[in-house]
C-alpha positions as CSV (number, residue, x, y, z in Angstrom):
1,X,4.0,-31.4,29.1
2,X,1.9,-28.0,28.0
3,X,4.0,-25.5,26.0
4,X,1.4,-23.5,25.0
5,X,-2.3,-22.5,25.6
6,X,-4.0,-19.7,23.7
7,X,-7.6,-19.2,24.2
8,X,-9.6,-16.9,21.1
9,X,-13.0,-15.2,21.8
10,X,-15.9,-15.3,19.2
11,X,-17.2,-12.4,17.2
12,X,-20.1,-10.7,16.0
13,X,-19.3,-9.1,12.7
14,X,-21.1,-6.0,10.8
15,X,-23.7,-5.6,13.3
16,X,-26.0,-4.1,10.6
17,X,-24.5,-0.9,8.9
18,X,-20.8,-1.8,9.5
19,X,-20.5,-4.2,7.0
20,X,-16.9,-6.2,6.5
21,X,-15.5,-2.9,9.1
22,X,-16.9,-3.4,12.7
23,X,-17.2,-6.1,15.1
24,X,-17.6,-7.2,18.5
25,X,-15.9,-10.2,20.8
26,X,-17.8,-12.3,22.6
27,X,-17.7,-14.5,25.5
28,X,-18.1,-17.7,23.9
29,X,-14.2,-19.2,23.2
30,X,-11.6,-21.2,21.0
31,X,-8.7,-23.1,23.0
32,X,-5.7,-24.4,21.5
33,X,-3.3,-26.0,23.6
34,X,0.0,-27.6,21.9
35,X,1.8,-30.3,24.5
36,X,5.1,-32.4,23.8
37,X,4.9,-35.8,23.7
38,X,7.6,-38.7,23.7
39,X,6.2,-40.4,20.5
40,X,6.3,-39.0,16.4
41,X,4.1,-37.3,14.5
42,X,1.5,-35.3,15.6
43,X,-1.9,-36.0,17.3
44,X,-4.7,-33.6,17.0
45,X,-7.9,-33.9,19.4
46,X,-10.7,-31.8,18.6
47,X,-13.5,-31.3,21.8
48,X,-16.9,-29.7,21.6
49,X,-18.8,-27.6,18.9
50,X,-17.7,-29.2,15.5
51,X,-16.0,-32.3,16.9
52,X,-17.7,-34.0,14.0
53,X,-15.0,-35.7,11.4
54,X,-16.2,-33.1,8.6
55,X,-15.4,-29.8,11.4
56,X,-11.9,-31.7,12.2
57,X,-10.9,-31.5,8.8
58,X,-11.4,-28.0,8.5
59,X,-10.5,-26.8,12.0
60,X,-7.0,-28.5,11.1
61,X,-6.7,-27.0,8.2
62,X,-7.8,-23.5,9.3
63,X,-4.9,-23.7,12.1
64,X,-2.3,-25.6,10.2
65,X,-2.5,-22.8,7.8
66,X,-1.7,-20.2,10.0
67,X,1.2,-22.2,11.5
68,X,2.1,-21.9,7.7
69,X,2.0,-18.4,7.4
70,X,3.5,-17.6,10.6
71,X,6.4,-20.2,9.3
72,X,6.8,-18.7,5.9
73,X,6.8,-14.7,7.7
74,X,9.9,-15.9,10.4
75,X,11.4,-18.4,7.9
76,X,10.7,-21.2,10.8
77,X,9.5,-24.7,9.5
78,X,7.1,-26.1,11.3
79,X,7.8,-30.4,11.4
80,X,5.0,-30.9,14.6
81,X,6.8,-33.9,15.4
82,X,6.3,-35.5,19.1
83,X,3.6,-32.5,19.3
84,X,0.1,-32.7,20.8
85,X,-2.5,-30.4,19.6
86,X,-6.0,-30.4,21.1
87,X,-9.1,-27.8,19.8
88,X,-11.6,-27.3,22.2
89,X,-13.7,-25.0,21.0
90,X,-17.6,-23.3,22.2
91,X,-18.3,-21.6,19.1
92,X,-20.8,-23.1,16.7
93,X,-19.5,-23.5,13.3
94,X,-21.1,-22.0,10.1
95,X,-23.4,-19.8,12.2
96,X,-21.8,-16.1,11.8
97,X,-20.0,-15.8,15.2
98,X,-16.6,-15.9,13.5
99,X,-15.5,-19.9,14.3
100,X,-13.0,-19.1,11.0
101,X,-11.3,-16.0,12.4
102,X,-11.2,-17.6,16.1
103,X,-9.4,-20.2,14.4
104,X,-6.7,-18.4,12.2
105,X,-5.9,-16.2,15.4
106,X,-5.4,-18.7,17.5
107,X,-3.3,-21.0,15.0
108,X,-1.2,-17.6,14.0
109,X,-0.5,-16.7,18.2
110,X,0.4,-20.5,19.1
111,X,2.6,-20.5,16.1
112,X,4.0,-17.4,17.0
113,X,4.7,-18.1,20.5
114,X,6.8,-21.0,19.6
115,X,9.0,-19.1,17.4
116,X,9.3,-17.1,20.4
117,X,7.1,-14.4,19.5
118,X,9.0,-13.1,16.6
119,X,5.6,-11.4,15.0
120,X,4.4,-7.9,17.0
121,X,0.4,-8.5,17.5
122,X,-0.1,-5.8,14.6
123,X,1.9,-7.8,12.4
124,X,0.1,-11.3,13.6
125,X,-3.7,-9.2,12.7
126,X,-2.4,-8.5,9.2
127,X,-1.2,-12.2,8.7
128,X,-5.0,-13.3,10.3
129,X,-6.8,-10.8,8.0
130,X,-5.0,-11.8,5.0
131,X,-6.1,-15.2,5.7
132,X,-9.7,-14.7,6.6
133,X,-10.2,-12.2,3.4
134,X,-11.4,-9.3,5.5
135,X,-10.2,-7.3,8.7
136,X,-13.1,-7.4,11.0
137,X,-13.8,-10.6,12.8
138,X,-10.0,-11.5,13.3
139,X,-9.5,-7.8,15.1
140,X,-12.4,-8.6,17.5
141,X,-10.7,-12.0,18.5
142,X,-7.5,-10.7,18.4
143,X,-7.7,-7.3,20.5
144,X,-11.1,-8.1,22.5
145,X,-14.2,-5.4,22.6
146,X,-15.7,-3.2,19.9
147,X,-13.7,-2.6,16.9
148,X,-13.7,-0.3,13.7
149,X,-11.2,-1.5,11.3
150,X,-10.2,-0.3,7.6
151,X,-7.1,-1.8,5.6
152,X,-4.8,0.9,4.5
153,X,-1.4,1.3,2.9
154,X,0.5,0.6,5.6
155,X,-2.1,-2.7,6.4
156,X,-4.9,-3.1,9.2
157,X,-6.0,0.3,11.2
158,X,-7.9,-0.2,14.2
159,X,-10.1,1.7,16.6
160,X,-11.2,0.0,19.6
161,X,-13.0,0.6,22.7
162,X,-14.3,-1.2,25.8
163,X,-17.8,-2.3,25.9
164,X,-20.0,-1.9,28.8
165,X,-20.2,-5.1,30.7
166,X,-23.5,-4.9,31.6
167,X,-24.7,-5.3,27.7
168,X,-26.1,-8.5,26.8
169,X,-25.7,-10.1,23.1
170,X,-28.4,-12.8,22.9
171,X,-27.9,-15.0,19.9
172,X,-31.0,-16.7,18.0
173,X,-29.1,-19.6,15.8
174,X,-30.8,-21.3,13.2
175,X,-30.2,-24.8,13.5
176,X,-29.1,-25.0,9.9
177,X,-25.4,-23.8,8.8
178,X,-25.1,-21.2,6.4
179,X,-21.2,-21.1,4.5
180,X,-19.9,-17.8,4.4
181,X,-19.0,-18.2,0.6
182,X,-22.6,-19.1,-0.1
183,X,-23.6,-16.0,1.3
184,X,-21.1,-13.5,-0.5
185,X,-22.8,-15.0,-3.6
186,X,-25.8,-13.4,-2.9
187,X,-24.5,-9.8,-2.9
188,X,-24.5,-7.6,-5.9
189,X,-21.0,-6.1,-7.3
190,X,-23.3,-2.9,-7.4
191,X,-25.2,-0.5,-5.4
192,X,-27.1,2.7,-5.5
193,X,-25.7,6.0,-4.6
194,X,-28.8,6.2,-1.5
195,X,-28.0,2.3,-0.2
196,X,-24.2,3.4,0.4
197,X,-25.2,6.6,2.0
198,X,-27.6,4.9,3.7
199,X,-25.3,3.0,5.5
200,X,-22.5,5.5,6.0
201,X,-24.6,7.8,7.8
202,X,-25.8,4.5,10.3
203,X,-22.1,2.9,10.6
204,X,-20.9,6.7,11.9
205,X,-23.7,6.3,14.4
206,X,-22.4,3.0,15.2
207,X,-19.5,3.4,15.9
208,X,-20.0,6.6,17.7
209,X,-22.8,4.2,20.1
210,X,-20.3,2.4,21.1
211,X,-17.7,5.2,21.9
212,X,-20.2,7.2,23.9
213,X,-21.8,3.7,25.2
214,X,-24.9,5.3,24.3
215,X,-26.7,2.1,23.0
216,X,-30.5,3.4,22.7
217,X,-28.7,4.0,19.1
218,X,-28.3,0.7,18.2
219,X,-31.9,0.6,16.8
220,X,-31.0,3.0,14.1
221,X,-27.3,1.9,14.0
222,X,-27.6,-1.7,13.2
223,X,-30.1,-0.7,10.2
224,X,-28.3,-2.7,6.8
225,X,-29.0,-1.9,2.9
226,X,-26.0,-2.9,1.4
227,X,-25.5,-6.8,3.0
228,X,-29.4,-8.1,5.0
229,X,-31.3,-7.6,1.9
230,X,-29.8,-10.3,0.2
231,X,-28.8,-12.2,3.0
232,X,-32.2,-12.8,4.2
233,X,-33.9,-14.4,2.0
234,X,-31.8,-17.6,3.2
235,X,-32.9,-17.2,6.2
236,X,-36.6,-18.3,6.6
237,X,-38.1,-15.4,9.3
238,X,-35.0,-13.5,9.8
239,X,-37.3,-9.7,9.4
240,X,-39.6,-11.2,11.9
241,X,-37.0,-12.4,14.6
242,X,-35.7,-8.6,14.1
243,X,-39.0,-7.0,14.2
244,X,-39.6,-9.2,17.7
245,X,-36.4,-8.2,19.4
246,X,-36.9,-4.7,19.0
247,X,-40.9,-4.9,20.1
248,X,-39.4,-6.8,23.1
249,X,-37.0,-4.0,24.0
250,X,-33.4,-5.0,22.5
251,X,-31.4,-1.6,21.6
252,X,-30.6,-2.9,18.2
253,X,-30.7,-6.4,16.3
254,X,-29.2,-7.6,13.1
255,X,-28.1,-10.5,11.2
256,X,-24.5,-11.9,13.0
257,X,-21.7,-12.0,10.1
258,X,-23.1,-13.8,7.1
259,X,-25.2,-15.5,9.0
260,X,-28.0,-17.6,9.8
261,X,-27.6,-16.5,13.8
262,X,-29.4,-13.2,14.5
263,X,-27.7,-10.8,17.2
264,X,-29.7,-8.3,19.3
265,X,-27.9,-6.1,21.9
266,X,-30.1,-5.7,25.4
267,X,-30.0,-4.6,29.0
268,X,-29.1,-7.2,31.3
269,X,-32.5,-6.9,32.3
270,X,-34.2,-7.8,29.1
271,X,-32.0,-10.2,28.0
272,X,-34.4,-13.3,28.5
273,X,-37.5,-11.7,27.0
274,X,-35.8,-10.8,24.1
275,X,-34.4,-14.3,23.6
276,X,-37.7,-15.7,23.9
277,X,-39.1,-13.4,21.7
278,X,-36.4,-14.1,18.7
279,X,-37.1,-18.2,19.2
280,X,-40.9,-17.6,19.2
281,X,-40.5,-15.6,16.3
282,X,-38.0,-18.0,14.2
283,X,-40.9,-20.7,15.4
284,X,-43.6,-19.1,13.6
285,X,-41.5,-19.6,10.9
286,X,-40.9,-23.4,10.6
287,X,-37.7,-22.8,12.3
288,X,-35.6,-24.2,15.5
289,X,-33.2,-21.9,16.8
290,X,-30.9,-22.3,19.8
291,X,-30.8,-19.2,22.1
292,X,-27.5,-17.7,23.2
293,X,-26.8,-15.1,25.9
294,X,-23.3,-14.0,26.2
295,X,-21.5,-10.6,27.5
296,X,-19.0,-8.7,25.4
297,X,-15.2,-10.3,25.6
298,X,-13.0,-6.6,26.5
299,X,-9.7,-8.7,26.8
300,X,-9.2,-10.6,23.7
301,X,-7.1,-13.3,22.6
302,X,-5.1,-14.8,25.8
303,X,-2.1,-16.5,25.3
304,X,0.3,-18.6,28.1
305,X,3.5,-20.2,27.8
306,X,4.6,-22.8,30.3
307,X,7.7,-21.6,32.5
């Protein structure tokens, strides 16, 4: 018998200038679905993207923790006896579309709904974020659309807002992974006065694009000194893939998260030539890339409980 379903939406993270603060959901999803069962123990079953023994591990572990976490917050234990837990999951792993935050949301709302919803959503985001290490992806899955987040006093702060349906998010992954640790390496525990302002000026612009849905800004917007720099050199043809999007008519384009995928945001209309474009582009580089072309996710993390 189901108990409980809870269904996570991928995210694009930074999107250039609004690095470790803004994000976006996307329409490519994590399911976790938790069902009793007469026997002990618990078995886990892990479907699509990652179902590899190596992914299992870690999507188990990703989850497990936030049932943890959740646990230690409510002072519930969590035994999983006679439970059935089965992943299915569409978001490719290691790639910069947020598989880890997808996963720590939707551990932290299954485990909350089986404590009966003890934790308030705002109070589940600050558990995820603390997990992940930073705000931004776990908002996006969490809450759904564009997001602006900071971490305050008082915890997470979010601003949110509804993206036009219409916009398209084509995705150019590398097939190579790239670890988000290995790519925090790169960065420098230093930057110049004109780097940071650089990228304030372009994340206000960002997230003011969004409000105003006034995307032709997203050229400008998604511009990056303080994170793509480094990033790229791990990524053979990334400035080129860029460079093609733009010429093909995207509104912006950027490295996803840590990366490898690139992200460039389009007109409906467009969305195929741009794709094109990236893949041609990451082919004149030595490299295959898998093309993606998904619509913003404005609802968020779902969650049912069976009656």
């Amino acid at each position: 018998m189901t108990l409980i379903s809870v269904t996570v939406p991928a995210s694009t993270a930074n999107l250039g200038s609004g690095c470790d603060c803004f994000a976006l959901a996307l329409s490519l999803y994590l399911r976790v679905t938790v069902e009793s069962r007469r026997e002990e123990g618990v078995l886990w079953e892990i479907k699509g993207e990652g179902a590899s023994l190596l992914w299992q591990e870690r999507e188990r572990s990703l989850i497990l923790g936030a049932f943890r976490r959740v646990g230690e917050q409510v002072k519930t234990v969590f035994t999983f006896s006679g439970l059935k837990i089965t992943v299915d999951n569409q978001i490719p792993l290691g790639a910069g579309l947020g598989s880890s935050g997808a996963a720590i949301v939707a551990g932290s709302l299954a485990a909350n709904l089986l404590t009966g919803s003890a934790l308030t959503k705002e109070e589940v985001l600050n558990l995820a974020a603390d997990m992940e290490g930073h705000p931004d992806n776990v908002a996006a899955s969490l809450l759904g659309g564009a997001v602006a987040v900071a971490r305050t006093e008082r915890g997470v702060v979010v601003s949110r807002v509804e993206v036009d349906p219409e916009l398209r998010i084509v995705v150019a992954l590398p097939h190579f992974p790239l670890p988000t640790a290995a790519s925090r390496r790169l960065l420098p525990s230093h930057y110049r006065r004109e780097e940071v302002l650089f990228n304030l000026a372009r994340a206000a612009l960002l997230s003011s694009a969004f409000a105003c849905r006034r995307y032709e800004l997203l050229r400008w917007a998604m511009e990056d000194r303080l994170y793509y720099p480094y990033r790229e050199k791990l990524i053979p043809g990334a400035g080129k893939v860029i460079e093609a999007a733009l010429a093909a008519g995207a509104w912006g384009a950027a490295l996803s998260g840590a990366g490898p995928s690139l992200v460039a945001l389009t007109p409906e209309a467009l969305a195929s030539e741009v794709g094109e474009a990236m893949r041609e582009a990451f082919a004149r580089a030595g490299v295959e890339a898998r093309l993606l072309v998904l619509v913003p996710d404005n609802k968020g993390a779902k969650c049912e409980v069976a009656s």
